[in-house]
C-alpha positions in Angstrom: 21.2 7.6 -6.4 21.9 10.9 -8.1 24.1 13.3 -7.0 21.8 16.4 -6.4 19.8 14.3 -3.9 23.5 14.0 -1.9 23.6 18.0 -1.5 25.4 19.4 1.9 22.8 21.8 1.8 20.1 19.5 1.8 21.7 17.3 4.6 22.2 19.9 6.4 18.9 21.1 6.7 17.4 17.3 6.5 19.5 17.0 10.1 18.7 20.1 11.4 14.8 20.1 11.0 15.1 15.9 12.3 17.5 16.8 15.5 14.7 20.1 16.4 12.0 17.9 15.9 13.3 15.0 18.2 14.7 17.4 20.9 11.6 19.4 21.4 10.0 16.0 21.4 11.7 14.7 24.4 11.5 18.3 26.2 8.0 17.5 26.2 7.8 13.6 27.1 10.2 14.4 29.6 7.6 17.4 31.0 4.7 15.1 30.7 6.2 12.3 33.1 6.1 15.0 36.0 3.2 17.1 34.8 0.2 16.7 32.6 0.3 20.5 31.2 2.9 21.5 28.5 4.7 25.1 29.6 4.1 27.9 27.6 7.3 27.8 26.0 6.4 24.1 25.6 2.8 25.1 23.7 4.5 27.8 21.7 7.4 25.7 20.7 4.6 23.1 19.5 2.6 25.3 17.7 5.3 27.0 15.8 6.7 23.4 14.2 2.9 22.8 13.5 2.4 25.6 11.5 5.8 25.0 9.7 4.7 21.3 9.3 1.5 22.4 7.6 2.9 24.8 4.8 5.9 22.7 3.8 3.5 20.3 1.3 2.4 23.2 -0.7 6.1 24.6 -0.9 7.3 21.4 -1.9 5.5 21.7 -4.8 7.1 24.5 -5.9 6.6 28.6 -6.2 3.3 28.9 -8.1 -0.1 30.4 -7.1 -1.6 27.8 -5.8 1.3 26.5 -3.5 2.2 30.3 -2.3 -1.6 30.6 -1.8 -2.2 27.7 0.1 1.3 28.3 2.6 0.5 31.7 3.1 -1.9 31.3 5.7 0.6 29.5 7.9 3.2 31.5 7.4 1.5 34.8 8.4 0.8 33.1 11.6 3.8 33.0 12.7 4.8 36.6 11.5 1.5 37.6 12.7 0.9 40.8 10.2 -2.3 42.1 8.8 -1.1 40.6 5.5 1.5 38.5 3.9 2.4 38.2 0.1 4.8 36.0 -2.4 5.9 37.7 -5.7 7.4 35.4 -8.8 10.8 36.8 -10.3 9.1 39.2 -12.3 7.7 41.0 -9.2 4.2 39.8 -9.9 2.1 38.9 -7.1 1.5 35.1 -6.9 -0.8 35.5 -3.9 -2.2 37.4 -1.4 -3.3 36.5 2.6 -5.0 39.1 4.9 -6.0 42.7 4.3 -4.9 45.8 2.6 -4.2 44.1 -1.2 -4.7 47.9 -2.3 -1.0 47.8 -1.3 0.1 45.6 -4.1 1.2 48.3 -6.4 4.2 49.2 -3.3 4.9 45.6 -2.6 5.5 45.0 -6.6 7.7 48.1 -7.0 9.4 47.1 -3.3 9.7 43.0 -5.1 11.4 45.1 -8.5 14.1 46.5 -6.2 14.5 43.6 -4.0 14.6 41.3 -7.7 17.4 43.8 -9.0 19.9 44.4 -6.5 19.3 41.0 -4.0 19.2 43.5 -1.2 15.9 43.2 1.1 14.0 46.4 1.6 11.8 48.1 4.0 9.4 50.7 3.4 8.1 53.0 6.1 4.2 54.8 7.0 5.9 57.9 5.4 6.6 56.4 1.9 3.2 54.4 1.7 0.5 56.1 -0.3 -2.8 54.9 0.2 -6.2 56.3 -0.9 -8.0 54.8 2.2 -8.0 56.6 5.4 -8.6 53.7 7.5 -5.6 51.9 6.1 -3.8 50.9 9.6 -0.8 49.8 7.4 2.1 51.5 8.6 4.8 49.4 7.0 6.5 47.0 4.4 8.8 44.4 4.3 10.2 42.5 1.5 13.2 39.7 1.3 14.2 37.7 -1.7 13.4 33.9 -1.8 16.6 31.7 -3.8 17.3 28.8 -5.0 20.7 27.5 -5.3 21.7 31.2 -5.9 19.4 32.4 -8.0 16.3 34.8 -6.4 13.0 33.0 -7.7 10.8 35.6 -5.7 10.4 37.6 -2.5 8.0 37.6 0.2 6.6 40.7 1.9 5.1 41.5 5.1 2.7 44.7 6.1 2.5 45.3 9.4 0.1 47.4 11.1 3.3 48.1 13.7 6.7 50.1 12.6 8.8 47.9 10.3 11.5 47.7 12.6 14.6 45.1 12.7 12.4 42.1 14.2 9.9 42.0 11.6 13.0 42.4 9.2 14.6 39.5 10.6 12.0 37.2 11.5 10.2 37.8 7.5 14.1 37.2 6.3 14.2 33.8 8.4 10.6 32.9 7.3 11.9 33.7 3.8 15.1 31.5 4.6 12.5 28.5 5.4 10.5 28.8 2.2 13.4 29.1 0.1 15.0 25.6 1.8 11.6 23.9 1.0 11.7 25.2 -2.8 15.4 23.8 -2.9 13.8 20.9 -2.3 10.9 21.0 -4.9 13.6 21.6 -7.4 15.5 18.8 -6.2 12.2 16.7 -6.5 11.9 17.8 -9.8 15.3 17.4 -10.8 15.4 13.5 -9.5 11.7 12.9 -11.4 13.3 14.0 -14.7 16.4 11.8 -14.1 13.6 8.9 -14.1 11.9 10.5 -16.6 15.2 10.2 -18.9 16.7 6.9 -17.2 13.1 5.6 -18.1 13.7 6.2 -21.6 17.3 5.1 -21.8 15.7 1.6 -20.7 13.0 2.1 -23.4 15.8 2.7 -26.1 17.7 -0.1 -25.0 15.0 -2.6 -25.5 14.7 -1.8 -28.9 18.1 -2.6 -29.8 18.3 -6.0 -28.2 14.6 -7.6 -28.8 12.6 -5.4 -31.4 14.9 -7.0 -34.3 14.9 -10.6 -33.0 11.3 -10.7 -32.1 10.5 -9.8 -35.5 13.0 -11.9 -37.7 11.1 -14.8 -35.7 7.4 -13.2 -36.7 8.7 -12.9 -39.9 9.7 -16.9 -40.0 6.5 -18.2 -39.1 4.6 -15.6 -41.5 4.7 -19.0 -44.7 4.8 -21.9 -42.2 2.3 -21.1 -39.7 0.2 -17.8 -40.5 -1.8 -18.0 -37.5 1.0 -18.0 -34.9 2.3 -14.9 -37.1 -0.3 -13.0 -36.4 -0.7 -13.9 -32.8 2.7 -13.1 -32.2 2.4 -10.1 -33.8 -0.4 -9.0 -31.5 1.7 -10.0 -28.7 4.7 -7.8 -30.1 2.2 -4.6 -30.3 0.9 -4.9 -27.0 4.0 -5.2 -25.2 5.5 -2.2 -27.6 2.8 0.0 -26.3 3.1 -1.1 -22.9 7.0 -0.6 -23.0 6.6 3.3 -24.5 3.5 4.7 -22.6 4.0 8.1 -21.4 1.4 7.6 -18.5 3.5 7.7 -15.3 7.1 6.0 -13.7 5.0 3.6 -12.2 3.2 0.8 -12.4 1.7 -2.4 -10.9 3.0 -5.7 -10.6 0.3 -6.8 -12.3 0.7 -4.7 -15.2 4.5 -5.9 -15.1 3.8 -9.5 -15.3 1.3 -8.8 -17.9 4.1 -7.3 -19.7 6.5 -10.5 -18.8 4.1 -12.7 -20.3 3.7 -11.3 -23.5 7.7 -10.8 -23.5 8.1 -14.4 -22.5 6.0 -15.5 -25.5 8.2 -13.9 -28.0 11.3 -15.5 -26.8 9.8 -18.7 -26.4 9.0 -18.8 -30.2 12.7 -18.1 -30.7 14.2 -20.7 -28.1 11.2 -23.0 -28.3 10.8 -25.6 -25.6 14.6 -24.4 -24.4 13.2 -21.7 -22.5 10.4 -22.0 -19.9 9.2 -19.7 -16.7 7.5 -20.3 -14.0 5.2 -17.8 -11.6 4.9 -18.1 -7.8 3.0 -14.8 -7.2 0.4 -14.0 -4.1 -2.4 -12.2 -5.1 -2.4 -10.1 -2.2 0.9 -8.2 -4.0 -0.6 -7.9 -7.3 -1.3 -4.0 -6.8 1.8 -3.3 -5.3 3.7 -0.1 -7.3 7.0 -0.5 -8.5 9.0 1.7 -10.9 7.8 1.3 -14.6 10.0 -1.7 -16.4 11.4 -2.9 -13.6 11.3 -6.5 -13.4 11.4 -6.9 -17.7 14.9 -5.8 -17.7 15.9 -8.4 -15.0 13.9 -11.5 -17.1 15.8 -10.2 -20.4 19.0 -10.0 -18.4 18.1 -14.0 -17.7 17.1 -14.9 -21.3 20.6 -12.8 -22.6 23.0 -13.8 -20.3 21.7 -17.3 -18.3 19.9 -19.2 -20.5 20.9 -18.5 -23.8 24.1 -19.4 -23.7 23.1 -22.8 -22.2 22.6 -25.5 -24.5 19.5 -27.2 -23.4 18.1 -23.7 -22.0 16.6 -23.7 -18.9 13.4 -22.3 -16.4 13.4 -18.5 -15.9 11.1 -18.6 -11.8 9.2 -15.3 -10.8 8.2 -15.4 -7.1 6.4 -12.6 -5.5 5.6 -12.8 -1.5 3.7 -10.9 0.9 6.0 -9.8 3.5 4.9 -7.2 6.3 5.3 -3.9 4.9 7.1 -5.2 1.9 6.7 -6.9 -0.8 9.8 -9.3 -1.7 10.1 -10.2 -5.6 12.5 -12.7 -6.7 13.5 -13.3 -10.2 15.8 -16.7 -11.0 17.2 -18.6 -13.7 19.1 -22.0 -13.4 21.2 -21.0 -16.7 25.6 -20.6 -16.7 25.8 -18.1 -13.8 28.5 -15.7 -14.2 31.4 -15.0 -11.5 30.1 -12.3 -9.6 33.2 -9.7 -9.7 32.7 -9.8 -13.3 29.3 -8.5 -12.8 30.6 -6.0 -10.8 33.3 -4.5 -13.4 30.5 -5.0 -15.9 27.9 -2.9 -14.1 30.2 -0.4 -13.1 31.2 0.0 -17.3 27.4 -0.7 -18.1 27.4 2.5 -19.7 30.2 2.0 -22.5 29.5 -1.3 -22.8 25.9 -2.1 -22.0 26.9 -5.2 -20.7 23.9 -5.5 -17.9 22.8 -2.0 -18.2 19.3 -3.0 -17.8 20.3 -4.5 -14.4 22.2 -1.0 -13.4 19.4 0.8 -14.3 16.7 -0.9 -12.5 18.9 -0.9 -9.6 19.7 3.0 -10.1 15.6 3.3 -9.9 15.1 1.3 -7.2 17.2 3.4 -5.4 16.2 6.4 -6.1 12.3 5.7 -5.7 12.6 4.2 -2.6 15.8 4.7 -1.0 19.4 2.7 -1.2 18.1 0.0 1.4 15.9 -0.8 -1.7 18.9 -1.5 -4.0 19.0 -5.3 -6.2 20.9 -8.2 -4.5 22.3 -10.3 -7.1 23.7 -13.9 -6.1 25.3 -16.0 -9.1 28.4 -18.0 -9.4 29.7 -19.7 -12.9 27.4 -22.4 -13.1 24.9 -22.0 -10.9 22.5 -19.3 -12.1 21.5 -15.9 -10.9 19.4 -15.1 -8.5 18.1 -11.2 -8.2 16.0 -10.3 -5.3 13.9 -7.3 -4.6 12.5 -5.3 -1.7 9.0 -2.9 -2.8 7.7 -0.9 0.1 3.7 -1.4 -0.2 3.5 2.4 0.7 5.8 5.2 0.3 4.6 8.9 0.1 4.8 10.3 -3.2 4.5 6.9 -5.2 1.4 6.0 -7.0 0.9 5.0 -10.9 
């Protein structure tokens, strides 16, 4: 799992927003048992996670016109202001709810000042300027949104009331909100480009340990059997372009057995009748997502390190059941086993050595896409095979190919 994703901060405020939710929760089971109608403090209590609720999608998103544009809205609900605005770091309006937008020029020089010295800032009826004598503006108020330290914006209110120390404060805990939720957009974005990169570790380590071999063996049948040259060679391109697409960290496990297949016939014209696999897969689980090359790895780490080793080979078995809410995908091989502290040092040094890395990194994704309940379990012993089972949610938020 990485290590951004273990923040305090992010913890912190996971727990916080989880324990508020719950206790407010049970205020109001509690008040339903002896009375049908919510108290006002009940109702307003409600309403004000609501609203929350609805603007954190967009903000997880990230500050950009279209998120600040679509929060907005719910946000100047609960400042209640005649208009409520987000500026990027450059003091340029991102977006722009509720009246008055002829004020933009103030709020961008009050967003300069606010970008430049970190303090917030607060601009009274006196020092607004407007060319329309209806304006009912009478004041402005503008705080900075950060990210782990850095200011990334502001937000500013206008209130048709004086910009006193409770619209100061409520904007600055508003503020506070929004910048919690992009913390968390970058730390979305920070895990997807650890995928991104552990993706392509994976894809640079296959080339290393098959691309040679599977070729040498092309290559060897190219005089003695033209035909199964050239099919093999197809099969070598397709699983190539399969391995380095660019579309997406996931995929289905159809597509991954697909993959398998191909995979399975260029080692089989390497080991010949020493190596043979078997499928046991319910077709109800074929469109279940995984993470992108995830069960590949785990047949290569059979071929490398069970079967090949073994002198008469052996049966590489793929089973795939429907269970509940899960689907439950085991891959096993009846080759030498290995004694399964040795596995342990071995992962743990997998990146020096690259003994197992494909295993490590698998079980690094798994983890990461769908939480460490969803980790590999590996059972082996010298002699007796290995056996690696694993758990895939049928739905998880965020996760589609």
């Amino acid at each position: 799992m990485p290590a951004v994703l273990s923040s305090p901060l992010v913890l912190a405020l996971v727990a916080v927003v989880v324990a508020l939710v719950v206790v407010v929760l049970l205020l109001m089971l509690r008040r339903a048992r002896r009375n049908t109608f919510a108290s006002p403090l009940e109702r307003a209590t409600f309403a004000t996670l609501h609203t929350v609720a609805l603007a954190a999608p967009a903000l997880r998103e990230g500050l950009h016109p279209n998120s600040a544009a679509y929060a907005l809205p719910y946000l100047r609900t609960l400042l209640d202001t005649c208009a409520l605005t987000m500026t990027d770091a450059r003091g340029e309006v991102l977006a722009w709810d509720g009246e008055a937008d002829q004020h933009k020029p103030d709020v961008m020089t009050l967003a300069d000042t606010v970008i430049s010295t970190g303090r917030q800032q607060v601009q009274s009826h006196s020092g607004i300027a407007c060319q329309y004598p209806s304006c009912d503006v009478r004041g402005i108020v503008a705080v900075p949104l950060e990210s782990e330290g850095q200011i990334i914006g502001t937000l500013a209110a206008l209130t048709t009331a004086t910009a006193g120390p409770v619209l100061l404060r409520a904007t600055a805990e508003v503020a506070r909100y929004v910048s919690s939720q992009l913390e968390l957009a970058e730390l979305d974005e920070s895990r997807a480009r650890l995928n991104r990169a552990e993706v392509r570790a994976l894809r640079a380590q296959i080339s290393p340990h098959f691309v040679y071999n599977a070729l040498t063996t092309i290559a060897s049948f190219i005089r003695t059997d033209p035909v199964r040259a050239r099919d093999l060679l197809i099969e070598f391109a397709d699983f190539t372009r399969y391995s380095f697409r660019t579309a997406g960290e996931y995929t289905t496990l159809s597509d991954e057995l697909t993959n398998i297949e191909r995979y399975i016939a260029l080692e089989k014209a390497r080991f010949g009748n020493r190596l043979n696999i078997k499928l046991q897969i319910a077709p109800e689980v074929l469109n279940v997502v995984l993470p992108f090359l995830a069960l590949q790895p785990l047949v290569e780490n059979a071929v490398r390190h069970g079967l090949s080793g073994k002198p008469n080979g052996g049966t590489i078995t793929i089973t795939a059941e429907n269970a509940g809410a899960e689907c439950v995908i085991i891959v096993e091989d009846d080759g030498v086993g290995m004694d399964p502290a040795r596995l342990t040092e071995d992962l743990d040094d997998a990146h020096l050595s690259g003994a197992h890395v494909g295993l490590g990194n698998v079980d690094d994704r798994m983890r990461s896409a769908f939480g460490d309940d969803f980790g590999l379990v590996v059972d082996t012993a010298v002699g007796a095979g290995m056996k690696i089972t694993l758990r895939v949610p049928k739905f998880r938020a965020g996760i589609r190919v």
